[in-house]
C-alpha positions in Angstrom: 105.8 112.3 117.4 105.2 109.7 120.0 106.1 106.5 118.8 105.2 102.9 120.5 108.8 102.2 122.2 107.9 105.4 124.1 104.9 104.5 125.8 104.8 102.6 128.5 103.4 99.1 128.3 104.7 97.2 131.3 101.5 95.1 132.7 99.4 97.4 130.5 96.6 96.7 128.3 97.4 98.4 125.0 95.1 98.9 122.6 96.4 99.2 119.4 94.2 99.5 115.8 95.5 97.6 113.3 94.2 97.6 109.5 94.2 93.8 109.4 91.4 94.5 105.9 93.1 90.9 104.3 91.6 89.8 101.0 90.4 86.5 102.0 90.6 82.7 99.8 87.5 81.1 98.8 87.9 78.5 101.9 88.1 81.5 104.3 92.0 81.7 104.8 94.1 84.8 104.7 95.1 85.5 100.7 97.7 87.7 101.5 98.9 88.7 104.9 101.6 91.7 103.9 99.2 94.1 106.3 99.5 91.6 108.9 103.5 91.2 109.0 103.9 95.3 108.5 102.5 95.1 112.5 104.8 92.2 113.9 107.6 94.9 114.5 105.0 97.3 117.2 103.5 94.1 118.3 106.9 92.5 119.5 107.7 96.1 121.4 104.9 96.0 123.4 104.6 92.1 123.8 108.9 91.9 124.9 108.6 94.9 127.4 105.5 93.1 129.1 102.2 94.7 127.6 99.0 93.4 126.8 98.4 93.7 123.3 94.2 93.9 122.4 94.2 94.7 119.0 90.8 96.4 117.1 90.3 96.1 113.4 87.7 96.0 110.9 87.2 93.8 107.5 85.3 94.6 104.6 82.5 96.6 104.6 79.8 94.6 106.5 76.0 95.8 105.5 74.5 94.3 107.8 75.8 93.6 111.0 77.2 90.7 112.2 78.5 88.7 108.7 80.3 85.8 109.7 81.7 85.8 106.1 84.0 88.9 107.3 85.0 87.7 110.8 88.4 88.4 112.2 88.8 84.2 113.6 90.8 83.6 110.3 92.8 86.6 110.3 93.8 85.6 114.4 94.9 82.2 112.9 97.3 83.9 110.5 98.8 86.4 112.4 99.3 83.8 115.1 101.5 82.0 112.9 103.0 85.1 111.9 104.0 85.9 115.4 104.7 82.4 116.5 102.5 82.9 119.3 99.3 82.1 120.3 96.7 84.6 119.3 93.9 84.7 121.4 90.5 85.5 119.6 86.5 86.3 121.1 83.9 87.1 118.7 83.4 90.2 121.2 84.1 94.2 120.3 82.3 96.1 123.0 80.4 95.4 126.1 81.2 93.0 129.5 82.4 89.9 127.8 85.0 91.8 125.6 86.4 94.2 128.6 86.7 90.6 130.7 88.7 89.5 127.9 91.2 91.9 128.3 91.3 91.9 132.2 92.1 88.0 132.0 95.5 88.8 129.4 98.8 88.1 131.4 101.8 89.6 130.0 103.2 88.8 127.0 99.6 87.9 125.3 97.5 88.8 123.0 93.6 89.4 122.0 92.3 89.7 118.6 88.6 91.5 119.3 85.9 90.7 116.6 85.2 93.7 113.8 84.7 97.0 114.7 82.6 97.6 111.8 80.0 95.4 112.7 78.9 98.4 114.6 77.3 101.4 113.2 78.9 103.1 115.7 82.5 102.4 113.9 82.4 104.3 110.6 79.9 107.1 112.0 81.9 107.8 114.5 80.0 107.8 117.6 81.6 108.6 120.7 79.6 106.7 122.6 80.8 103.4 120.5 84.2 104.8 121.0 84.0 105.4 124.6 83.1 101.6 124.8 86.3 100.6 122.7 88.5 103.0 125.5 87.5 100.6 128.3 89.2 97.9 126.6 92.7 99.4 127.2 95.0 101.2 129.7 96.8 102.8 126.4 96.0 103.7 122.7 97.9 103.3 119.3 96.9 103.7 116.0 98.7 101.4 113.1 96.7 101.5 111.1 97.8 104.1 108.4 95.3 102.5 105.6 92.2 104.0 107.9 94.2 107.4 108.9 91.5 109.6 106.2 88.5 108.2 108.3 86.6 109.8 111.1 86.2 106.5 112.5 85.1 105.6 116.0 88.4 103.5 116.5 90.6 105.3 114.3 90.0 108.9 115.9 87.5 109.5 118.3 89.0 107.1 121.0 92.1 108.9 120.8 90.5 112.0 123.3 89.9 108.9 126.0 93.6 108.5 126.3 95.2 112.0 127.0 98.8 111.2 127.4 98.9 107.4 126.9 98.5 107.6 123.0 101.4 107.0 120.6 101.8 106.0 117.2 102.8 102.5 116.1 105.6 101.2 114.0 103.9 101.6 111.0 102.4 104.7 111.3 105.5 106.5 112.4 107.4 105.2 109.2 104.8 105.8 106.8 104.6 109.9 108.3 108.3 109.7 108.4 109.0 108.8 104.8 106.2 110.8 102.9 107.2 114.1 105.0 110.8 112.5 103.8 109.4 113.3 100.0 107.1 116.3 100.9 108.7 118.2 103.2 112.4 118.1 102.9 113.0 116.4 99.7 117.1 116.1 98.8 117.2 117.7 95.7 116.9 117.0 92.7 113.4 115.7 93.3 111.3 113.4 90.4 107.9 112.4 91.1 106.3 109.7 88.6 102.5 110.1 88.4 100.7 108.0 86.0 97.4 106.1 85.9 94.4 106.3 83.9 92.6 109.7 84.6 94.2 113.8 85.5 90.5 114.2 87.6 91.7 111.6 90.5 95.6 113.5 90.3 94.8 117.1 89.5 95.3 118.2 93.7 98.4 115.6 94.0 99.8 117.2 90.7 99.4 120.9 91.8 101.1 120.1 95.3 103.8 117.9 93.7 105.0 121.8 91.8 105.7 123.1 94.7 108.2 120.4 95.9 109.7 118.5 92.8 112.6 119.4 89.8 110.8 117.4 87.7 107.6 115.7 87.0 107.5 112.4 84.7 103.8 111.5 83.6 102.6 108.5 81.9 99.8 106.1 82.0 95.8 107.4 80.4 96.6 110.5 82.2 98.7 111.5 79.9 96.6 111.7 76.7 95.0 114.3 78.1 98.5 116.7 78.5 99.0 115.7 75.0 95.9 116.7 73.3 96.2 119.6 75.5 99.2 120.4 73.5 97.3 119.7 70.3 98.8 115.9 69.7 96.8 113.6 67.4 96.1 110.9 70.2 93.7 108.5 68.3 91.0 107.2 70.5 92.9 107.4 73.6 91.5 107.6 77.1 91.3 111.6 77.2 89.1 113.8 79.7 88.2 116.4 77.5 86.5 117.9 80.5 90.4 118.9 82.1 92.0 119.7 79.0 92.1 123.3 80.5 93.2 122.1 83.8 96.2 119.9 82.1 97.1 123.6 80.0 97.3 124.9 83.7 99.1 122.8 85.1 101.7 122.8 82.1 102.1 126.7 82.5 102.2 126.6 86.4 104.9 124.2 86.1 106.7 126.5 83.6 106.5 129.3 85.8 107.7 127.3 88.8 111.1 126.1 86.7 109.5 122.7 87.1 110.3 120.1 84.0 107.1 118.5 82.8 107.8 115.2 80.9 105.5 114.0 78.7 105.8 110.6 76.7 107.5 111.0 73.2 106.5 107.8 71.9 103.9 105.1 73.2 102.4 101.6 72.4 99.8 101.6 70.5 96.9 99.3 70.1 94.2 98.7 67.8 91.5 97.5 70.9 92.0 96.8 74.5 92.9 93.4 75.6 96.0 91.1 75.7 96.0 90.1 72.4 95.9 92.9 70.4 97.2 94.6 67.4 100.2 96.4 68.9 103.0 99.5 67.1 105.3 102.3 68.9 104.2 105.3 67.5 105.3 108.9 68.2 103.0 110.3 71.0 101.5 113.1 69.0 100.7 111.0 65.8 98.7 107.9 66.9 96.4 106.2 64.0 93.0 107.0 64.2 90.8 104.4 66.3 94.5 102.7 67.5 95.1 103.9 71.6 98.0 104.5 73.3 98.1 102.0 76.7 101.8 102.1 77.4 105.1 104.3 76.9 107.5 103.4 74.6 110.7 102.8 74.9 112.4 105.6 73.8 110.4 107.2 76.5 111.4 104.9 79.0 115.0 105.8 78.1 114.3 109.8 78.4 112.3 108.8 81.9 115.1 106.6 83.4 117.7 109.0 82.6 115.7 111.6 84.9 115.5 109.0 87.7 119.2 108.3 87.5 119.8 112.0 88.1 117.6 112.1 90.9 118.2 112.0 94.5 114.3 111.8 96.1 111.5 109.9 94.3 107.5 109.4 94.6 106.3 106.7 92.1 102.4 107.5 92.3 100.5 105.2 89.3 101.7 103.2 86.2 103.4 104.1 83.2 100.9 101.8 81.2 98.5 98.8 81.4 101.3 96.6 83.2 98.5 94.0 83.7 98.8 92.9 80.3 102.0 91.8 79.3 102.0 93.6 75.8 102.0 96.7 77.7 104.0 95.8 80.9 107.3 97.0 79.7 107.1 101.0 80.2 105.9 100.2 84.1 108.7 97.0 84.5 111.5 99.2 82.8 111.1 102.3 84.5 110.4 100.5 87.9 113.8 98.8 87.1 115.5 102.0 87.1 114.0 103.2 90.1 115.2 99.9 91.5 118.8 100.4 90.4 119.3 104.2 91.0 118.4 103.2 94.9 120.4 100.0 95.3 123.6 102.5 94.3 122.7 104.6 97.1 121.8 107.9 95.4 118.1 107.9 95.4 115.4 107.8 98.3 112.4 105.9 96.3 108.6 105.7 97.8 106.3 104.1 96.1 102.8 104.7 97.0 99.3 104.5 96.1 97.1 101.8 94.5 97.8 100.8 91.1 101.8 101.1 91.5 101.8 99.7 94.5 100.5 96.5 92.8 102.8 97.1 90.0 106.1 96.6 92.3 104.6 93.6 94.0 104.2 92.2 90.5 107.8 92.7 89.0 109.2 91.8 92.3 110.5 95.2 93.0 109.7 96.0 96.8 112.2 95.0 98.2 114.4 97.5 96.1 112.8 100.4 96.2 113.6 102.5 99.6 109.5 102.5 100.9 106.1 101.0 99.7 103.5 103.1 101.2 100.5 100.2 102.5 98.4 103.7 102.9 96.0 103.5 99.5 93.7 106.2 100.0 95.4 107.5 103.2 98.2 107.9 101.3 96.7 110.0 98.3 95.0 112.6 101.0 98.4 112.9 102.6 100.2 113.7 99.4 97.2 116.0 98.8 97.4 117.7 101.7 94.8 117.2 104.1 94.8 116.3 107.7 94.5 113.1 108.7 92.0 112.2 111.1 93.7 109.2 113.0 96.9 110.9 112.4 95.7 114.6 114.2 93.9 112.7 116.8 97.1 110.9 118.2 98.8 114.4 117.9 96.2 116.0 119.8 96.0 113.2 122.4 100.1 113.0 123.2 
């Protein structure tokens, strides 16, 4: 894998794709710039050794063309503070103005180009759009993991314009690096968490994970459906009735693969959902009729961390419960807690990735003890699934 610090940049314009997709305040400014620092480190390599640094992303999903609601200028204002440098901006992608843009950079500077999905061309991935983006640069690299699932025209397709002048960034290489860490040489024993609201969205995740974990701790609506599966009295709990057969299937595979299947022993119950609700622990297979189950309960958060503190290699895919409301925060807080312990000792290797548990380790303050946060989203879930990434095959392909 060809990584950024082995490219070289000197007096080079390098072209690197970011996924600078922000949420954005009211008043236009950056809400949240975690994407934004996550590039600093591949931006500072090529900006210290002397490159050019003109940097393509896109923002939103623009329907219409130009929408100056979902320009880039704000997110060049907030990465130039980030930086502590001056961050050049033109509300330019393609064409004679934006490949003058880049010719005028001195070394050491940077250009933030205007959104590359103000372009049809972008998400269809038209080579003739992306053979416009190659004359911007001397180089290619892709950081942008979030986008590494699309066939994009900046993401992909450029790559083939740069045979032997394309690497990976910073956080690309470290998001490959610590998912194969989990998938493909896992120290053993290996836990993954899966939880979240439906099996559908998890059944390929789940079928891979068999094949590379000890144990598999579920939680979250998903696991209403393993428990009627098993013939539990689950009250009017989100269940797919649909993959009650796929959750049976999954529950034998695993017993045929030695692989221990955990399943909540107790849960929160509720008697409607919102904040404010009627709330009881009740064991897993005996909730009330018209009362639903929206978090685990503590004696399963006690059976669950007592896995995690065996473990040695973790994936935390989706929450235990409805952490959003406090009254059933505790099973996603507690376990994450755990998680966060058994890895400050040393004896776990911890990634957390994908969505919903993502958010849930910003919100109890947990990222910074846990070994990795994946920024991938849906990236992230096709790579745990399996497939080939575009943006990631096409810098392969292009080294």
């Amino acid at each position: 894998m060809k990584t950024i610090d082995q490219l070289d940049v000197k007096g080079k314009r390098i072209l690197l794709r970011v996924d600078y997709n922000v949420p954005l305040r009211e008043d236009g400014g950056v809400a949240n710039n975690q994407r934004i620092v996550a590039t600093l480190p591949t931006l500072r390599s090529i900006l210290d050794r002397g490159g050019r640094a003109v940097l393509l992303s896109h923002l939103g999903r623009p329907k219409l063309g130009l929408e100056s609601t979902l320009s880039l200028r704000p997110v060049a204002r907030e990465l130039s503070l980030a930086l502590g440098r001056e961050v050049q901006f033109i509300d330019q992608t393609v064409g004679p103005m934006a490949v003058a843009a880049t010719k005028a950079l001195c070394d050491g500077e940077v250009l933030l180009l205007e959104n590359v999905r103000f372009f049809a061309g972008e998400e269809a991935g038209d080579p003739e759009f992306a053979a416009q983006l190659a004359e911007l640069g001397d180089a290619y690299v892709n950081d942008a993991f979030g986008t590494a699932h699309r066939a994009h025209a900046s993401t992909a397709v450029i790559a083939s314009s740069f045979k032997g002048r394309a690497a990976f960034g910073m956080v690309m290489a470290n998001e490959i690096k610590n998912v194969d860490r989990v998938l493909a040489s896992p120290e053993r024993p290996a836990v993954a968490v899966v939880g979240g609201s439906k099996v559908s969205s998890k059944i390929v995740i789940l079928e891979r994970l068999l094949d590379r974990v000890d144990a598999l701790l579920i939680g979250g609506g998903m696991a209403f459906t393993f428990l009627k599966a098993q013939g539990a009295e689950v009250g009017s709990s989100l269940v797919e009735d649909e993959h009650l057969q796929t959750a049976r299937q999954i529950m034998n595979s695993a017993q045929e693969k030695g692989v221990d299947i955990h399943l909540p022993v107790d849960v929160v119950a509720a008697d409607r959902f919102a904040p404010d609700a009627k709330t009881l622990v009740v064991a897993s297979n005996a909730i009330p009729k018209d009362w639903m189950g929206l978090d685990i309960g503590p004696e399963t958060i006690a059976t669950y961390a007592a896995v995690v503190g065996r473990a040695k290699t973790l994936l935390w895919n989706g929450p235990m419960g409805v952490f959003e409301m406090d009254a059933f925060a505790a099973g996603t807080r507690d376990l994450g807690e755990a998680i966060a312990k058994a890895t400050e000792s040393g004896r776990l290797f911890s990634l957390v990735g994908g969505g919903d548990s993502v958010a849930a380790v910003e919100q109890f303050e947990l990222s910074d003890r846990v070994s990795y946060v994946s920024t991938g989203g849906g990236a992230m879930l096709e790579y745990l699934e399996g497939h080939v990434l575009p943006g990631i095959q096409a810098v392969f392909d292009a080294e």
